[in-house]
mmCIF file of the N, C-alpha and C atoms, coordinates in Angstrom:
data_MODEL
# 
_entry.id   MODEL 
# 
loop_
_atom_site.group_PDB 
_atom_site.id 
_atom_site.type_symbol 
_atom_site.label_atom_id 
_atom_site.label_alt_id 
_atom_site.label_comp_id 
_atom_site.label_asym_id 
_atom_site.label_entity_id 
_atom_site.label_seq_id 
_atom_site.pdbx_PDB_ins_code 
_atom_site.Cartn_x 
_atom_site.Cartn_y 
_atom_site.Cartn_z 
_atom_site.occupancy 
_atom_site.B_iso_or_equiv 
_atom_site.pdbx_formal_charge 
_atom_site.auth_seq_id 
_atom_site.auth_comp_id 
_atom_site.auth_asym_id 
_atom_site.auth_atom_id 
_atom_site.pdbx_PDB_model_num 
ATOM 1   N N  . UNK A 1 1  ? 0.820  -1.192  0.000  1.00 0.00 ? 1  UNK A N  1 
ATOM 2   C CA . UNK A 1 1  ? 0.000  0.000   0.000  1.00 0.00 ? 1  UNK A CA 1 
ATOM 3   C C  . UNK A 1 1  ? 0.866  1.259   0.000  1.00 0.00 ? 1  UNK A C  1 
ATOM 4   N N  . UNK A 1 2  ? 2.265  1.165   0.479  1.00 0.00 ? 2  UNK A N  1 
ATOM 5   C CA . UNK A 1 2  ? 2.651  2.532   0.898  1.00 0.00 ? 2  UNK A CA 1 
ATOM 6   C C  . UNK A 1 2  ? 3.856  3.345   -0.203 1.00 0.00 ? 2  UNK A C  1 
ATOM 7   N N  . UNK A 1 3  ? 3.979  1.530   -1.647 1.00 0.00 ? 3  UNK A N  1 
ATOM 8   C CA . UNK A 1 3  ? 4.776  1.914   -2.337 1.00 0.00 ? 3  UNK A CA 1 
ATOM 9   C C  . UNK A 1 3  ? 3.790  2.768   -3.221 1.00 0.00 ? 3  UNK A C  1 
ATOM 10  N N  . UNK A 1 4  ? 2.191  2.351   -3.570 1.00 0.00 ? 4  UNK A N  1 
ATOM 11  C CA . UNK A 1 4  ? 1.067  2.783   -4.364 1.00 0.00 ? 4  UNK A CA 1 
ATOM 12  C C  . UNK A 1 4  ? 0.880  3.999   -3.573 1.00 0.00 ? 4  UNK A C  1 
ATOM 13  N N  . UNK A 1 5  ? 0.732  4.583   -2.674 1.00 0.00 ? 5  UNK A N  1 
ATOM 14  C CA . UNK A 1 5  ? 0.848  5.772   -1.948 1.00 0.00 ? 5  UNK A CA 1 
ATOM 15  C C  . UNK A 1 5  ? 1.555  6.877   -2.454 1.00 0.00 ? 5  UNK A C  1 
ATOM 16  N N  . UNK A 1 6  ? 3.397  6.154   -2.172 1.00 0.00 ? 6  UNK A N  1 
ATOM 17  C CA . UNK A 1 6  ? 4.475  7.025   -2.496 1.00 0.00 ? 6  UNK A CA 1 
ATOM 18  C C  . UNK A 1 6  ? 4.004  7.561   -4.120 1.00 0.00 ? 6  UNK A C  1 
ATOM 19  N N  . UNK A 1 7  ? 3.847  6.369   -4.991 1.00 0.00 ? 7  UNK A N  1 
ATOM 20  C CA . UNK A 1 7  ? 4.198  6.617   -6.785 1.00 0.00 ? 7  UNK A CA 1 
ATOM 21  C C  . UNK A 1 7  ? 2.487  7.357   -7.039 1.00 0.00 ? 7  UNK A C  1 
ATOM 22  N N  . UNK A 1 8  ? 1.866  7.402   -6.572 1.00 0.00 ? 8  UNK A N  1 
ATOM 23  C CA . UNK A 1 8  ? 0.798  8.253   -6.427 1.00 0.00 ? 8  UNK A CA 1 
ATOM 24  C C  . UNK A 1 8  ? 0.734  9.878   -6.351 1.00 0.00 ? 8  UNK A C  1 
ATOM 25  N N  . UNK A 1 9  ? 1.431  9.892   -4.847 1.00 0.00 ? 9  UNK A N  1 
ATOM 26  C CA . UNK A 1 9  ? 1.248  11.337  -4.174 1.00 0.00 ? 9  UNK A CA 1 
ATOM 27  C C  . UNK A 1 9  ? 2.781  12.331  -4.405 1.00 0.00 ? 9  UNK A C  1 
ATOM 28  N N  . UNK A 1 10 ? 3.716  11.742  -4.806 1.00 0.00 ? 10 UNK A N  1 
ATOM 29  C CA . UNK A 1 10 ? 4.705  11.840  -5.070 1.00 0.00 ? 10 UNK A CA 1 
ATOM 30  C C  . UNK A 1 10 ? 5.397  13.060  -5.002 1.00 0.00 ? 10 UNK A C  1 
ATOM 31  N N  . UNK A 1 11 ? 4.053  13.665  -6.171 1.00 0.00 ? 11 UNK A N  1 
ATOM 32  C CA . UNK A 1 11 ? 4.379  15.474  -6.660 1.00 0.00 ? 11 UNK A CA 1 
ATOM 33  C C  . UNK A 1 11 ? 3.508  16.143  -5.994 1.00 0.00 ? 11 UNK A C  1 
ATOM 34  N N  . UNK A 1 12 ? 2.501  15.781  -5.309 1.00 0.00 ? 12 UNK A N  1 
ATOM 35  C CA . UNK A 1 12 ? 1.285  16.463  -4.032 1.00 0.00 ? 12 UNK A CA 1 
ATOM 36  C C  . UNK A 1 12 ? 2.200  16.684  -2.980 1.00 0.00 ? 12 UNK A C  1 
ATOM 37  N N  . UNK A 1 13 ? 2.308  15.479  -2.377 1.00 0.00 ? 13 UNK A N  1 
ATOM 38  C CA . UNK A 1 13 ? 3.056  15.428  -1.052 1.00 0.00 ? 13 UNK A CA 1 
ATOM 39  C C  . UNK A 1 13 ? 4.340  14.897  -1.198 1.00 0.00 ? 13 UNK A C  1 
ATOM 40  N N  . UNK A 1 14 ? 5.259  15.653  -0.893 1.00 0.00 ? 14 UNK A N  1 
ATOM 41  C CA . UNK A 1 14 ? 6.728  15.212  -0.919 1.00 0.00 ? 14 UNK A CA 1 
ATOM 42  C C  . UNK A 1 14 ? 7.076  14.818  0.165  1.00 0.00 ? 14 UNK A C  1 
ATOM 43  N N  . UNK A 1 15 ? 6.629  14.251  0.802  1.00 0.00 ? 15 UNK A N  1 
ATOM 44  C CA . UNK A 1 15 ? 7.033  13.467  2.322  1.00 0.00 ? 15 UNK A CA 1 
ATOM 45  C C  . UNK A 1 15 ? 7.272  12.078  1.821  1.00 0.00 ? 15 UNK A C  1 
ATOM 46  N N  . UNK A 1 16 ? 6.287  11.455  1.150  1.00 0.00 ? 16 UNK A N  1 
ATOM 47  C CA . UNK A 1 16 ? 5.905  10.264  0.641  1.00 0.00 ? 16 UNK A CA 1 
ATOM 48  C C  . UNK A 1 16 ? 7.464  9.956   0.171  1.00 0.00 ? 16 UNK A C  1 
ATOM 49  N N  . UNK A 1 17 ? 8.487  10.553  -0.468 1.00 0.00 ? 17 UNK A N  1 
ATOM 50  C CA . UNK A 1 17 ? 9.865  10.236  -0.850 1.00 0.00 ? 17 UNK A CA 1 
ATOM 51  C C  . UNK A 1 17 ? 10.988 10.404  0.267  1.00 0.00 ? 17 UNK A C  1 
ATOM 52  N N  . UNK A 1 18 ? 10.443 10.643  1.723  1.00 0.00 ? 18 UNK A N  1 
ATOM 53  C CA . UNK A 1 18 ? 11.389 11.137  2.304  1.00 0.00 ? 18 UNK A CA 1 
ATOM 54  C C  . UNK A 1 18 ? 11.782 9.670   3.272  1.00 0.00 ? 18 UNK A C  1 
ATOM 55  N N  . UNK A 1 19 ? 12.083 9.761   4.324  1.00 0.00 ? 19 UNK A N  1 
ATOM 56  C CA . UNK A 1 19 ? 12.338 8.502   5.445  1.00 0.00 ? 19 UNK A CA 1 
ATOM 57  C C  . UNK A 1 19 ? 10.883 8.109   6.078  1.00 0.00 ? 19 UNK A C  1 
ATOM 58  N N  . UNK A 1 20 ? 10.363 9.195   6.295  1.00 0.00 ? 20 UNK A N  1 
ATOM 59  C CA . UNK A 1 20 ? 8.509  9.107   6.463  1.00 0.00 ? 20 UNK A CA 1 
ATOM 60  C C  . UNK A 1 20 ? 7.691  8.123   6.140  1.00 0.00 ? 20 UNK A C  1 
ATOM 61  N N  . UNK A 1 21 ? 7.414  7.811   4.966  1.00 0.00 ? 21 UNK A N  1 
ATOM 62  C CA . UNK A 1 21 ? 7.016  6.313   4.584  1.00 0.00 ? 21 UNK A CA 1 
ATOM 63  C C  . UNK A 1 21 ? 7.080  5.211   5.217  1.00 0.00 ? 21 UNK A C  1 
ATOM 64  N N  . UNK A 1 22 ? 8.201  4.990   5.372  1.00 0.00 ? 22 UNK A N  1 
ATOM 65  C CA . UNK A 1 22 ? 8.670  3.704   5.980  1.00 0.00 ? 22 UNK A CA 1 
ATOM 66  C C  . UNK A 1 22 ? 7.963  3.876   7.388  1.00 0.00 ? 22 UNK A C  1 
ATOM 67  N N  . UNK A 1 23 ? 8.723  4.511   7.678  1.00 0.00 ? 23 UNK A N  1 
ATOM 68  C CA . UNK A 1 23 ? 8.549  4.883   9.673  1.00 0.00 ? 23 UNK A CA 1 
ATOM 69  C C  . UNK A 1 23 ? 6.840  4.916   10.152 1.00 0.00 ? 23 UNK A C  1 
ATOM 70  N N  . UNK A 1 24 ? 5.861  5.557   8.665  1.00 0.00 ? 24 UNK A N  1 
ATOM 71  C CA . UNK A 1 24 ? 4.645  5.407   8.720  1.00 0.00 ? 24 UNK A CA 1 
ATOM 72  C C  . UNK A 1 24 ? 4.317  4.394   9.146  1.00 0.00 ? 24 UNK A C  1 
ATOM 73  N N  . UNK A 1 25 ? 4.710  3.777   7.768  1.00 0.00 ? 25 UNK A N  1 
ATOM 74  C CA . UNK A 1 25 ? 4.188  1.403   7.677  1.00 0.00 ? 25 UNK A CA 1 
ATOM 75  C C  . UNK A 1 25 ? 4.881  0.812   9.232  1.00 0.00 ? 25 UNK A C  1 
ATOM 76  N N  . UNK A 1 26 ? 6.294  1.272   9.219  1.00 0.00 ? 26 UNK A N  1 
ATOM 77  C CA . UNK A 1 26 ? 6.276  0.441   11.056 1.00 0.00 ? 26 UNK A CA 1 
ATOM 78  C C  . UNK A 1 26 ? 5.612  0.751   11.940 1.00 0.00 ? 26 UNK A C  1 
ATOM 79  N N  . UNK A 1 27 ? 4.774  2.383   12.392 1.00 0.00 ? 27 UNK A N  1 
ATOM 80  C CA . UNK A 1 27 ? 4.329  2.273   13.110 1.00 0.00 ? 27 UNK A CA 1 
ATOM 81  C C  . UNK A 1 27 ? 2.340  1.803   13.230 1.00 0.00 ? 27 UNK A C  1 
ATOM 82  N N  . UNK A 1 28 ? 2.339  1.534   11.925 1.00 0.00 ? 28 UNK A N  1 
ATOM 83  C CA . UNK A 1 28 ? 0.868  1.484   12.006 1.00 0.00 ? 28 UNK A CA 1 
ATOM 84  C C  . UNK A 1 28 ? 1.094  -0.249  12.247 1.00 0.00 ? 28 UNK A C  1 
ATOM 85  N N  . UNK A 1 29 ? 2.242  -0.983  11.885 1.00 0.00 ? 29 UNK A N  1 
ATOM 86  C CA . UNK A 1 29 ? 2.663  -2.499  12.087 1.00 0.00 ? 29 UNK A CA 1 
ATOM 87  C C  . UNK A 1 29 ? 2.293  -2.559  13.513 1.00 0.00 ? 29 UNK A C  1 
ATOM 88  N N  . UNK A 1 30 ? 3.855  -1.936  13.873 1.00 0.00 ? 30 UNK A N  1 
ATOM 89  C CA . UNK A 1 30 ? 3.734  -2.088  15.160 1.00 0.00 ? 30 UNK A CA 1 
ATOM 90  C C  . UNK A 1 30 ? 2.186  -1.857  16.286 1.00 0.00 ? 30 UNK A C  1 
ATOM 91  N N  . UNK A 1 31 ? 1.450  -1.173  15.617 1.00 0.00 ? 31 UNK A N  1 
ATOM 92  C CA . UNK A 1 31 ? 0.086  -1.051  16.493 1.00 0.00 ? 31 UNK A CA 1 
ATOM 93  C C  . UNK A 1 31 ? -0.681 -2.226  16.297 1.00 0.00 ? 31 UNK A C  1 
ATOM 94  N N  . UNK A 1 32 ? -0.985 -3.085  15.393 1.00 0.00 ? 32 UNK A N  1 
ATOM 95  C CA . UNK A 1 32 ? -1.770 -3.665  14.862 1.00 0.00 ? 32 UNK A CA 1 
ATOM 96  C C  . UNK A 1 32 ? -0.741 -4.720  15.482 1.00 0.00 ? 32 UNK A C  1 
ATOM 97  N N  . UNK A 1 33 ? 0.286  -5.229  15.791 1.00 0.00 ? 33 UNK A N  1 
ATOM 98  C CA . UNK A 1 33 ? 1.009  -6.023  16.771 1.00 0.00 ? 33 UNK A CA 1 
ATOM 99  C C  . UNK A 1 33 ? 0.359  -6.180  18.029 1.00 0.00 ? 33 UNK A C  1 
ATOM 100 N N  . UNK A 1 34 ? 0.822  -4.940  18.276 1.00 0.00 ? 34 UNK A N  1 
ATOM 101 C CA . UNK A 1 34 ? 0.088  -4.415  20.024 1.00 0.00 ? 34 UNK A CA 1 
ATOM 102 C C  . UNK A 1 34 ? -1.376 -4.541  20.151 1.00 0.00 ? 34 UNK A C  1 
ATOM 103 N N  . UNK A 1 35 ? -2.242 -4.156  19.697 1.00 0.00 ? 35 UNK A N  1 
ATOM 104 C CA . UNK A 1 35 ? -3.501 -4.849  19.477 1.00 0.00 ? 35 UNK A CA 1 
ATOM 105 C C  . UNK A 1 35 ? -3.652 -6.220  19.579 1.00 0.00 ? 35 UNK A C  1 
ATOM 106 N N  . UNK A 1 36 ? -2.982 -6.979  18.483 1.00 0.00 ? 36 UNK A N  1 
ATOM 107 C CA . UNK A 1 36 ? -3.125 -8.828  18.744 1.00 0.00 ? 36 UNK A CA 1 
ATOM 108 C C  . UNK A 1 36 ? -2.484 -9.220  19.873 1.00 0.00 ? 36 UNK A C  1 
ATOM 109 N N  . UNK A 1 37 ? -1.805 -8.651  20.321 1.00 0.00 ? 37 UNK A N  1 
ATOM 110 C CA . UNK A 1 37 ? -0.975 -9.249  21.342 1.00 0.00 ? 37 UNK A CA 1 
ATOM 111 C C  . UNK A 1 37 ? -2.218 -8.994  22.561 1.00 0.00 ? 37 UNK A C  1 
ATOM 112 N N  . UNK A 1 38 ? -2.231 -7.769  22.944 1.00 0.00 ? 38 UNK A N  1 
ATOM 113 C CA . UNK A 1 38 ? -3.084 -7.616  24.062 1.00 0.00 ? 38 UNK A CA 1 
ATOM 114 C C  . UNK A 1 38 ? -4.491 -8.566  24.175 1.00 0.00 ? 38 UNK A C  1 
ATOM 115 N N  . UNK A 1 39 ? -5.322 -8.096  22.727 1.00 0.00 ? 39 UNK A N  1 
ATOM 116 C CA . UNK A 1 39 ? -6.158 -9.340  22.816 1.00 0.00 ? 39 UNK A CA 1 
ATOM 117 C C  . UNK A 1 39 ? -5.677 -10.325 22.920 1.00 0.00 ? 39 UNK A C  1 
ATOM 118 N N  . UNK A 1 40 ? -5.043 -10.972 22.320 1.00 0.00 ? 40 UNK A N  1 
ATOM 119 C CA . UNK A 1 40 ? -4.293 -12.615 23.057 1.00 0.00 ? 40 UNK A CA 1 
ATOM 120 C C  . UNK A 1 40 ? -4.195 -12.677 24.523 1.00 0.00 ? 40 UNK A C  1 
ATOM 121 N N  . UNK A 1 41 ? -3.688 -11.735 24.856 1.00 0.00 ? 41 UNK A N  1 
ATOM 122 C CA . UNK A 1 41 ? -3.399 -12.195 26.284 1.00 0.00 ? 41 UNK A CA 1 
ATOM 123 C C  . UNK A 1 41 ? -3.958 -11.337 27.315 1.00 0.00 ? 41 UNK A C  1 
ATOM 124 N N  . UNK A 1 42 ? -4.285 -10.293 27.201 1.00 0.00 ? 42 UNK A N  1 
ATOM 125 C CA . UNK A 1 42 ? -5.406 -9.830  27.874 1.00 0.00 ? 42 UNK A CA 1 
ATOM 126 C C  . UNK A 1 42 ? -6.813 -10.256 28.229 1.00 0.00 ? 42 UNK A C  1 
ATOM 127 N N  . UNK A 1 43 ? -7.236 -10.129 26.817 1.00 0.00 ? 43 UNK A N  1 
ATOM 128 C CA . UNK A 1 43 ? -8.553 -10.100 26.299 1.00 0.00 ? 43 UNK A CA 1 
ATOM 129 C C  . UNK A 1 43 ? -9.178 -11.701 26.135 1.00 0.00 ? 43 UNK A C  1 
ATOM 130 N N  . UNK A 1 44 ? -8.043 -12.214 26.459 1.00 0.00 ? 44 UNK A N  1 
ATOM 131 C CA . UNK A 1 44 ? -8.117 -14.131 26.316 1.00 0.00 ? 44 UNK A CA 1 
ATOM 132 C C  . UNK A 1 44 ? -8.939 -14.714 25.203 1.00 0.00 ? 44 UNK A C  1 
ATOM 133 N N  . UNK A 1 45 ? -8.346 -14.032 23.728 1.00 0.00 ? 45 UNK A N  1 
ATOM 134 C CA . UNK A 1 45 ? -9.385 -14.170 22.594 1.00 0.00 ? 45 UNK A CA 1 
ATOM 135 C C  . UNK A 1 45 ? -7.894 -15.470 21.937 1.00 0.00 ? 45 UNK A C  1 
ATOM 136 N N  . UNK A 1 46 ? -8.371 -16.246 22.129 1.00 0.00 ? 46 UNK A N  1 
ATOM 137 C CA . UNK A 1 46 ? -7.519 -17.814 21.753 1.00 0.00 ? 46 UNK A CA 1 
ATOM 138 C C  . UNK A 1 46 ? -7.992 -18.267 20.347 1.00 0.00 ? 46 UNK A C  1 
ATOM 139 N N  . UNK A 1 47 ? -8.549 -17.593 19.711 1.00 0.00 ? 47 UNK A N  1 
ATOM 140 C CA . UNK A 1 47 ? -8.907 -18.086 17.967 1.00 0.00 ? 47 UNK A CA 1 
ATOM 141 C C  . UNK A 1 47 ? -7.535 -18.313 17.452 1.00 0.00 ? 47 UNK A C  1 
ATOM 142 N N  . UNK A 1 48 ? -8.188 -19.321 16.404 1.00 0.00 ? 48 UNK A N  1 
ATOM 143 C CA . UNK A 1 48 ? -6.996 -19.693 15.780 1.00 0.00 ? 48 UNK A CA 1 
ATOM 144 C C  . UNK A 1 48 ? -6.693 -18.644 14.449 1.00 0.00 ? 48 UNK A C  1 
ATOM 145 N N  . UNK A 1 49 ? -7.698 -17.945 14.642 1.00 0.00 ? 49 UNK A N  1 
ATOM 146 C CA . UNK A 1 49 ? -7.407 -16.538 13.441 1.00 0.00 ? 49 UNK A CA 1 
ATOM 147 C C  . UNK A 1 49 ? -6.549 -15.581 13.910 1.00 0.00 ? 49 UNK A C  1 
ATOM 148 N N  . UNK A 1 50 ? -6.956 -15.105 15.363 1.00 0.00 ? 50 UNK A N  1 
ATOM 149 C CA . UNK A 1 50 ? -6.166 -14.157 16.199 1.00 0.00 ? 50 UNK A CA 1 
ATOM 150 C C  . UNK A 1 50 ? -4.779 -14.650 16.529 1.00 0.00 ? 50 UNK A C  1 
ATOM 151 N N  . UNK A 1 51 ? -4.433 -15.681 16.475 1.00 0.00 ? 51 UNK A N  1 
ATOM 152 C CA . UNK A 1 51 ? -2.737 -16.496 17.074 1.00 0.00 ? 51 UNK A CA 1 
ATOM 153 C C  . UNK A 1 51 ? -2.452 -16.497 15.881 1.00 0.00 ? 51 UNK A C  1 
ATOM 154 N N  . UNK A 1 52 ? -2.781 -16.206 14.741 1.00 0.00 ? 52 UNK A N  1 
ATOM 155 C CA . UNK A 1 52 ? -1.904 -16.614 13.093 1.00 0.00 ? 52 UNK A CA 1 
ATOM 156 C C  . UNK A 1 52 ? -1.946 -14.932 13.017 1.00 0.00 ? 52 UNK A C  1 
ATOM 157 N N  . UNK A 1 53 ? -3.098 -14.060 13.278 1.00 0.00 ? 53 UNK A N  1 
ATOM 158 C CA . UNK A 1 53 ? -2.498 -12.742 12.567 1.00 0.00 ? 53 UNK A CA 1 
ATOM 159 C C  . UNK A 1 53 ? -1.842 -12.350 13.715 1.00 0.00 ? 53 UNK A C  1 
ATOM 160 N N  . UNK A 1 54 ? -1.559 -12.628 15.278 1.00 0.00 ? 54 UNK A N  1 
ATOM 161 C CA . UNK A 1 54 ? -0.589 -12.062 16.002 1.00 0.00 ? 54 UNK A CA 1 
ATOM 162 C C  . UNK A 1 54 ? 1.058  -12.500 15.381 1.00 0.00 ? 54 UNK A C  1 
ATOM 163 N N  . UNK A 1 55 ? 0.972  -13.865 14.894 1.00 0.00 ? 55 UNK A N  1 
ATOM 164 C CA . UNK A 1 55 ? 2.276  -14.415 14.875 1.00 0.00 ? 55 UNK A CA 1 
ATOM 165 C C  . UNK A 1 55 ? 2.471  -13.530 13.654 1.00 0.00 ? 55 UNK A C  1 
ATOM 166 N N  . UNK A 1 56 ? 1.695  -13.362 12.247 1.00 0.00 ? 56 UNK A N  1 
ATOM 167 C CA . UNK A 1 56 ? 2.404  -12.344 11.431 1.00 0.00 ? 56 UNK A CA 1 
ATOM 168 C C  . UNK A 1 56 ? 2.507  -11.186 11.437 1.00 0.00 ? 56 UNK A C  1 
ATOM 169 N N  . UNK A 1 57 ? 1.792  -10.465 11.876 1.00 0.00 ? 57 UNK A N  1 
ATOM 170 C CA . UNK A 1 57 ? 1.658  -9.159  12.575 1.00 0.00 ? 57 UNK A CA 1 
ATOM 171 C C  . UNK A 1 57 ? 3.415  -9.052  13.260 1.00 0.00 ? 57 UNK A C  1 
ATOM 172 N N  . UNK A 1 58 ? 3.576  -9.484  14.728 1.00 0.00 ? 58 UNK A N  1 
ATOM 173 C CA . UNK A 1 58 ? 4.645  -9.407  15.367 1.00 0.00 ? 58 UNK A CA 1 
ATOM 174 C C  . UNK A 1 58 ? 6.181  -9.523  14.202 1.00 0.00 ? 58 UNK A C  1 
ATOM 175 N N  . UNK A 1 59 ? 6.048  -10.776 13.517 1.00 0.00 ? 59 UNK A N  1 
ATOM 176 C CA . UNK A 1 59 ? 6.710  -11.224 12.609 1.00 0.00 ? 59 UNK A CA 1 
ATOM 177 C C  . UNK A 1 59 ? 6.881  -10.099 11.857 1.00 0.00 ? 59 UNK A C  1 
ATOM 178 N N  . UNK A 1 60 ? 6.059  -9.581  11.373 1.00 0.00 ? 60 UNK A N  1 
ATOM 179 C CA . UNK A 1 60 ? 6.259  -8.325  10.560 1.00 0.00 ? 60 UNK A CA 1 
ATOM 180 C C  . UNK A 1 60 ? 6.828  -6.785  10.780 1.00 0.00 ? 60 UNK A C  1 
ATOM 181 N N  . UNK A 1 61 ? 6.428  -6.828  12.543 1.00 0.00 ? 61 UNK A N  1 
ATOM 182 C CA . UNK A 1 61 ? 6.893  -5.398  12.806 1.00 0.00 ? 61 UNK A CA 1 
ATOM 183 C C  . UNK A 1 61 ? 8.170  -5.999  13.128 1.00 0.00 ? 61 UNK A C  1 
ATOM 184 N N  . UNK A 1 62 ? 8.970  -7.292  13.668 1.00 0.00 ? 62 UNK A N  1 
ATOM 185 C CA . UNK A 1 62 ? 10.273 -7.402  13.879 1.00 0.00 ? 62 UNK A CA 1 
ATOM 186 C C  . UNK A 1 62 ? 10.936 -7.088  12.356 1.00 0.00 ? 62 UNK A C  1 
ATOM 187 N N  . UNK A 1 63 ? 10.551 -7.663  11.671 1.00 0.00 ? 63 UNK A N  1 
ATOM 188 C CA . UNK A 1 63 ? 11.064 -7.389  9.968  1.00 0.00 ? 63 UNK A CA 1 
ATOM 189 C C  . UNK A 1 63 ? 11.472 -5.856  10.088 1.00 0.00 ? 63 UNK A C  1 
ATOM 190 N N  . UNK A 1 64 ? 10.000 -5.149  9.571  1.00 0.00 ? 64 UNK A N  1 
ATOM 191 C CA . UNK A 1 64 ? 9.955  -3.761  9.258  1.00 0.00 ? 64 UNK A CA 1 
ATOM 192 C C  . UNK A 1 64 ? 11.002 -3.012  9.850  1.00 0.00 ? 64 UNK A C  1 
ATOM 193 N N  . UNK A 1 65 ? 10.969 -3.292  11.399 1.00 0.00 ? 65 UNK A N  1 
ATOM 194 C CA . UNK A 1 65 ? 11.957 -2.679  12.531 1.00 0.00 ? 65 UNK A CA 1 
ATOM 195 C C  . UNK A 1 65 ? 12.876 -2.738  11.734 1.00 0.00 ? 65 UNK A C  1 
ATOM 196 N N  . UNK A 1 66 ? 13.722 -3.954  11.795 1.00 0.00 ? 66 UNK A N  1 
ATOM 197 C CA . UNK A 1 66 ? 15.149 -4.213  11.255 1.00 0.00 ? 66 UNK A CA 1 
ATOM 198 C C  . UNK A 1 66 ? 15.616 -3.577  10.079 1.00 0.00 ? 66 UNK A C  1 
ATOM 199 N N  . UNK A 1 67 ? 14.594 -3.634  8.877  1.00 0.00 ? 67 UNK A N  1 
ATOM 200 C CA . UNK A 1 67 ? 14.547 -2.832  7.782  1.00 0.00 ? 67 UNK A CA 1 
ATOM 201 C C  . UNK A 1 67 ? 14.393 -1.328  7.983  1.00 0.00 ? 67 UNK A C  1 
ATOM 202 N N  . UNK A 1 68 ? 13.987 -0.982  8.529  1.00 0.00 ? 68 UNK A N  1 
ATOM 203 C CA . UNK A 1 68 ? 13.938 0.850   9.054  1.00 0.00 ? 68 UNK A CA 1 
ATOM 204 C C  . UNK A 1 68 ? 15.063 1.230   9.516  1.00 0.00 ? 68 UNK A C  1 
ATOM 205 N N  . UNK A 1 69 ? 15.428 0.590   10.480 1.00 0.00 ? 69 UNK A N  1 
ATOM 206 C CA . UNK A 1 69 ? 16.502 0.777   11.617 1.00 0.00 ? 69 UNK A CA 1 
ATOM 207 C C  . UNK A 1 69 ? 17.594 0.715   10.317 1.00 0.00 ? 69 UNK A C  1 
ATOM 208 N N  . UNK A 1 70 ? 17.745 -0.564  10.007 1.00 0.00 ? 70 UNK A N  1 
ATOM 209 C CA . UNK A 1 70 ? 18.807 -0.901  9.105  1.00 0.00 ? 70 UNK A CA 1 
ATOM 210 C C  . UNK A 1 70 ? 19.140 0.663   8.179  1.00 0.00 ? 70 UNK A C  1 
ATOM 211 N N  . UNK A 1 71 ? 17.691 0.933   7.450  1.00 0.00 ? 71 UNK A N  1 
ATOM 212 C CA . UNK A 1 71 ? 18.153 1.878   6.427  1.00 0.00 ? 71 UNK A CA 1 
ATOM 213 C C  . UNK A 1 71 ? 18.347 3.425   6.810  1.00 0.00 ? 71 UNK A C  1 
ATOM 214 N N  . UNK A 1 72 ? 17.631 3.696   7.950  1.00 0.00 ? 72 UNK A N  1 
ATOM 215 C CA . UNK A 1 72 ? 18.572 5.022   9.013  1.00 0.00 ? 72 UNK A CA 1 
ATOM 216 C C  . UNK A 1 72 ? 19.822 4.720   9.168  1.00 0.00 ? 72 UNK A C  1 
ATOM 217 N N  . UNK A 1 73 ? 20.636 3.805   10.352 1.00 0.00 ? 73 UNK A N  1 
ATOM 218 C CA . UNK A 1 73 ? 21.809 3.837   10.270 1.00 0.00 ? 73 UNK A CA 1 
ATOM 219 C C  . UNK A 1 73 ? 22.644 3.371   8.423  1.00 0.00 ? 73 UNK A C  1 
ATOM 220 N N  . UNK A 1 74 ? 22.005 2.812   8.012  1.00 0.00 ? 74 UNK A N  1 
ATOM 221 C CA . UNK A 1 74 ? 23.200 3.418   6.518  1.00 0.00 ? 74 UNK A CA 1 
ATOM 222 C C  . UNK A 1 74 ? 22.826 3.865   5.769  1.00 0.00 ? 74 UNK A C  1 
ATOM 223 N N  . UNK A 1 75 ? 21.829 5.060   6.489  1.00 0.00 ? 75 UNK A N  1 
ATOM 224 C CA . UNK A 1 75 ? 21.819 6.682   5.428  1.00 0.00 ? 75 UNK A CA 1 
ATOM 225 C C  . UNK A 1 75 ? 21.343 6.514   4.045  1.00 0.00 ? 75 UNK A C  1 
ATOM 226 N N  . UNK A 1 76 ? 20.330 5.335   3.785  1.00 0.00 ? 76 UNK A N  1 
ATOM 227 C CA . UNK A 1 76 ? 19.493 5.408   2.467  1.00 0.00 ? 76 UNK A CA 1 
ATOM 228 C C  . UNK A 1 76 ? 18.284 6.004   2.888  1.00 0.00 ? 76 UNK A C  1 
# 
């Protein structure tokens, strides 16, 4: 969604080309993590739908992280 975003808004909004993007998609990851997680274990919602999108969800904001992080420290 956020590469169709960027090649979209490109010449509207010039943020969309900046480090912004990215940092967007991790943090809306990372929420939608925090959400499954809490219901999991808060909310004691044990579906087998909710334990597959927590495991990719989490899975995904560890990714994203690494990939963000990664491309701040070497300045792409």
């Amino acid at each position: 969604m956020l590469p169709l975003v960027s090649t979209l808004f490109h010449d509207v909004v010039p943020v969309t080309d900046t480090v912004v993007m990215p940092v967007i998609g991790l943090v809306l990851v990372t929420v939608a993590a925090i959400v499954n997680v809490v219901a999991l274990w808060a909310g004691r919602q044990r579906s087998t739908m909710n334990m597959v999108a927590t495991t990719l969800t989490v899975t995904a904001t560890l990714f994203f992280a690494f990939f963000v992080i990664g491309e701040g420290l070497g300045g792409a």
